[in-house]
N, C-alpha and C positions, 0 to 999 in steps of 0.2 A: 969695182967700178960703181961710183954710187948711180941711184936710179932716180934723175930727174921726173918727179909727177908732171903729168898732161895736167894744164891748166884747163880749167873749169870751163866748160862749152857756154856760150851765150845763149840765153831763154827770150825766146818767143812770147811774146803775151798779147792779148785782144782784149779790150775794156769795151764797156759799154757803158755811156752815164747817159741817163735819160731823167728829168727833170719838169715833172707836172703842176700845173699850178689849174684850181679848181675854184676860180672866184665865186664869191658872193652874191656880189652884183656886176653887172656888166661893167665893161672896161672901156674909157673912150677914146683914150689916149696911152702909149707908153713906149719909152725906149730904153732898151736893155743893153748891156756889155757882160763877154764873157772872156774869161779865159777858161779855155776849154780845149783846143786844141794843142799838144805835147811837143816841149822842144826838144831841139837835138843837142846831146851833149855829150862830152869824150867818151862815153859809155855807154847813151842812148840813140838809137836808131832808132828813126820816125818812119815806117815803109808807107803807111796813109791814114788820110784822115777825112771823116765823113761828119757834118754838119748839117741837120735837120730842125728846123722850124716850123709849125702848127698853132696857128693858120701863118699862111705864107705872110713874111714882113714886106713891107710897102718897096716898091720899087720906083725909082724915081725916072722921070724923063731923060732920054739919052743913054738911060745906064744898058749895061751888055746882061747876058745871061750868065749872071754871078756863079746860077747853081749847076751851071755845065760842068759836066765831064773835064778838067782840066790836063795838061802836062804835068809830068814830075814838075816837081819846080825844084830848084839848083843843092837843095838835100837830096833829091831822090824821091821826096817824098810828093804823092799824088793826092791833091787837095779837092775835092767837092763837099760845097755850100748852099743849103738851100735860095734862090733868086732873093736877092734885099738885102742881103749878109755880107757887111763891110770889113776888111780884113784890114790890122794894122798892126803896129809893133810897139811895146810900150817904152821907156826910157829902161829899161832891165833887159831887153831882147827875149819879152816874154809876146808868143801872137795872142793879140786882142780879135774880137768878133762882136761887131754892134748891127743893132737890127729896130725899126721902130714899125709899131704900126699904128696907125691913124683911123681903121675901122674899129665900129665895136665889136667886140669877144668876151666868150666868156671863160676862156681854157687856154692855155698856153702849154705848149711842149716842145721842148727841146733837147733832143738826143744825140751825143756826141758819140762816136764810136772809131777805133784806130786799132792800128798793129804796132807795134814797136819790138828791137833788139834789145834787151838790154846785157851787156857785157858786168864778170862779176869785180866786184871791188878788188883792187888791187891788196896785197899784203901792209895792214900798217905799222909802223916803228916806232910809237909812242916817245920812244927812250932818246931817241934824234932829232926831234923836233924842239927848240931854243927855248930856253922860261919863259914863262909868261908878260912877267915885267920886262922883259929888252925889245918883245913884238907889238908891247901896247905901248912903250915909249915909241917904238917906229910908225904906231899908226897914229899917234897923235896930231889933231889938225892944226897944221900950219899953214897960215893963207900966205899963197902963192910960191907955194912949196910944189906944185905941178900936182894931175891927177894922178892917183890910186885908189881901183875900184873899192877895197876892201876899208879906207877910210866911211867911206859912207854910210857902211854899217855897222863903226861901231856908234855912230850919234844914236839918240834915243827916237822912239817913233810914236806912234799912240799908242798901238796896244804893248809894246815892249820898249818903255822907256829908262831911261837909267836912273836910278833910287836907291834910297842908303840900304833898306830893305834887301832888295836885288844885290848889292854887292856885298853884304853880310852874307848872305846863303853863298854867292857863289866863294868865299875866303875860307869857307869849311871845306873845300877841296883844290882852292887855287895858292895853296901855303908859298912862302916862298922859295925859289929854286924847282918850283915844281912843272918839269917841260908840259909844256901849251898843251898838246894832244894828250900827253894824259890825265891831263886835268878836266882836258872837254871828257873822256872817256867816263871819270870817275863821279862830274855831273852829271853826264846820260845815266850812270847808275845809280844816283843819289837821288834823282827824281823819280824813278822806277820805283826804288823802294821805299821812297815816302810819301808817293799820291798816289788816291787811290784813283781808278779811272771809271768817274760815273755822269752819263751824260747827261744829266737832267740838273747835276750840281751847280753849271756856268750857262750863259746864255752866248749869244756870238759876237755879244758886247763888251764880255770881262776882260780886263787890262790882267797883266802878269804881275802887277803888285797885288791884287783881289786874290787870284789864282794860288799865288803864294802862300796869303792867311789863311785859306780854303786847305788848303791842301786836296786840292782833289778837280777833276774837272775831265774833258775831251783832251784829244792831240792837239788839236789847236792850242789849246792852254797850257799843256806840257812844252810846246814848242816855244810858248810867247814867252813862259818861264827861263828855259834855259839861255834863251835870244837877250833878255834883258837880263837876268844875271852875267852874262858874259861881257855884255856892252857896259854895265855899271863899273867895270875892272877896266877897263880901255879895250875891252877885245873885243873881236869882228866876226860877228853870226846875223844869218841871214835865214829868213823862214821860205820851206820849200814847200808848196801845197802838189800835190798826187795823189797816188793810190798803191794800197797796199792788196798784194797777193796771198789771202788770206789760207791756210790749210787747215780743214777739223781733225779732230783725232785717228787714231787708226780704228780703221773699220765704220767711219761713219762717210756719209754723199757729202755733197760739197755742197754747200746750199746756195746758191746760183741768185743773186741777188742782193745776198744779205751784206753785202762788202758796202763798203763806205767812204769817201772820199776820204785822204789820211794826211797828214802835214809833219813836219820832224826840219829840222834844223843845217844846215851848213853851216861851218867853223871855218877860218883863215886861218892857215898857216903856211909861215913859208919855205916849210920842206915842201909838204904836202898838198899848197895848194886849198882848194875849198873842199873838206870833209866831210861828208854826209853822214846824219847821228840822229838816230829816232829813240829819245826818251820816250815815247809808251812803252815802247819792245823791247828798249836797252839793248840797240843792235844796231851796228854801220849799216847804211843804209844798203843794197844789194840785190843780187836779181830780184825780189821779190817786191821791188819798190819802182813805181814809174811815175818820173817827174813828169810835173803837168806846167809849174812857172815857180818863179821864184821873186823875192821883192823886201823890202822893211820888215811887213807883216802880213798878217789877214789881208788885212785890208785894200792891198796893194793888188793881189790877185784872187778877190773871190772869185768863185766858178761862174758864179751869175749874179748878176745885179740890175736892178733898175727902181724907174721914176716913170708912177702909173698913174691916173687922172681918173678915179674910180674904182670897184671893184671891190670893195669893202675890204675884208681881212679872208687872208688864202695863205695855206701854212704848204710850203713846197711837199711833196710826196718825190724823193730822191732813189734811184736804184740805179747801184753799182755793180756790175760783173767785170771780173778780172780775172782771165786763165789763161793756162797755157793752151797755143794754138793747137797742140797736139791733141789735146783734148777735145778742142771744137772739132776736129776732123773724124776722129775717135767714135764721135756721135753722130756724125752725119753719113 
């Protein structure tokens, strides 16, 4: 009688992203948007989420006490906000968080903190999934052929737009006959093994065409790489920004900080559905990954943004921790 394996238990993890900004000069004006807060999706569970602001943002006449203690709301999930902290949802059903303040400062901080499930990627089937050419004929746009989300990504964006460039890289693994998912697989591992990964090589501005000539850059640009290589063929990738659960080698501490917001890619396919595939790590994405939003590109969901009216020049100070809860308990 053969012996069915117990599937993989779901991991627990707690992030912390906390985000300082150390102006210049004082600040007289500014309103910020973030995505920061983590959605729920077939494999991740949001149990709550905490949103902190320093100094408190403006609160306007009428409004309730934003940063109370709230209800689950209808995930489950138990939402508190510091007071002035406007929640909304953006055209992707990614949550937004905008906040303005209208006193002068000269220090801003914002600390994002949550639990989440995440359940592990299912088995994939590379060999089952349809050529490449019969899904990018299916996703080609025809107006008023009805919606499908998965059209929308394969058009080009800013920082991953489609180019001859971009679709010459991606025909070195997308040959003909060659099913969809193992093509994205064979990408994920062709940019692994020919960029190298250094952060100082790109800024937050570099397009996936730069990235390319470069050979070399952040996840962001491994991400924006393979996102426009894909979309230059007709195919449908979408960039996913979160965090990765970082482990050091055996026998050393974990270093408690040093993790880093992380980005990696979604593929369409339609065995499979949206795929999750991190060219840094040349690894489907899995417990050790928690989505934070998804969109075009960068662009669509930085962590934090804004438009300041003073202040001179302030380069963020970012710290990341992502562990398992077992851990946090562990030490306490």
């Amino acid at each position: 009688m053969a012996v069915i394996p117990a599937p993989d238990p779901a991991v627990t993890l707690r992030v912390l992203h906390e985000t300082a900004y150390a102006y210049d000069a004082p600040v007289e004006l500014a309103h910020h948007l973030g995505h920061l807060r983590p959605r729920a999706t077939p494999l991740q569970r949001v149990c709550e989420w905490q949103l902190s602001v320093a100094p408190q943002p403006d609160v306007g006449d009428g409004e309730g006490p934003d940063g109370a203690d709230g209800p689950a709301d209808l995930s489950g999930c138990r939402v508190t906000v510091s007071p002035g902290v406007h929640q909304s949802v953006d055209p992707w059903g990614n949550h937004r968080a905008s906040f303005s303040h209208s006193r002068v400062h000269e220090r801003l901080v914002v600390v994002s903190s949550f639990v989440v499930e995440v359940d592990p990627l299912p088995a994939l089937r590379p060999e089952v999934s349809p050529p490449w050419e019969a899904v990018a004929e299916r996703l080609r746009y025809r107006p008023g052929a009805g919606f499908d989300e998965a059209v929308e990504f394969t058009l080009g964006s800013a920082y991953a737009p489609r180019e001859v460039s971009l679709a010459r890289f991606a025909a070195r693994v997308f040959r003909p006959g060659t099913p969809l998912l193992a093509g994205a697989l064979a990408m994920m591992h062709l940019i692994f093994r020919h960029f190298a990964y250094k952060p100082l090589a790109t800024s937050v501005n570099t397009r996936a065409p730069e990235a390319l000539a470069q050979r070399q850059g952040v996840c962001q640009d491994f991400a924006h790489v393979m996102i426009g290589a894909m979309r230059s063929i007709g195919l449908a990738a979408r960039y996913v920004s979160g965090y990765l659960l970082t482990r050091p080698p055996p026998g050393q501490p974990r270093l408690i900080g040093a993790d880093a917001s992380h980005a990696w890619v979604a593929v369409w396919c339609p065995v499979h559905g949206w795929v999750a595939l991190d060219p840094t790590n040349a690894v489907p994405a899995g417990t050790d990954h928690v989505t934070l939003a998804w969109g075009r590109d960068y662009a669509d969901v930085a962590p934090l943004r804004g438009v300041i009216r003073g202040g001179g020049r302030a380069v963020p100070r970012v710290a990341v921790t992502v562990e398992p809860l077992e851990a946090v308990f562990d030490s306490e």
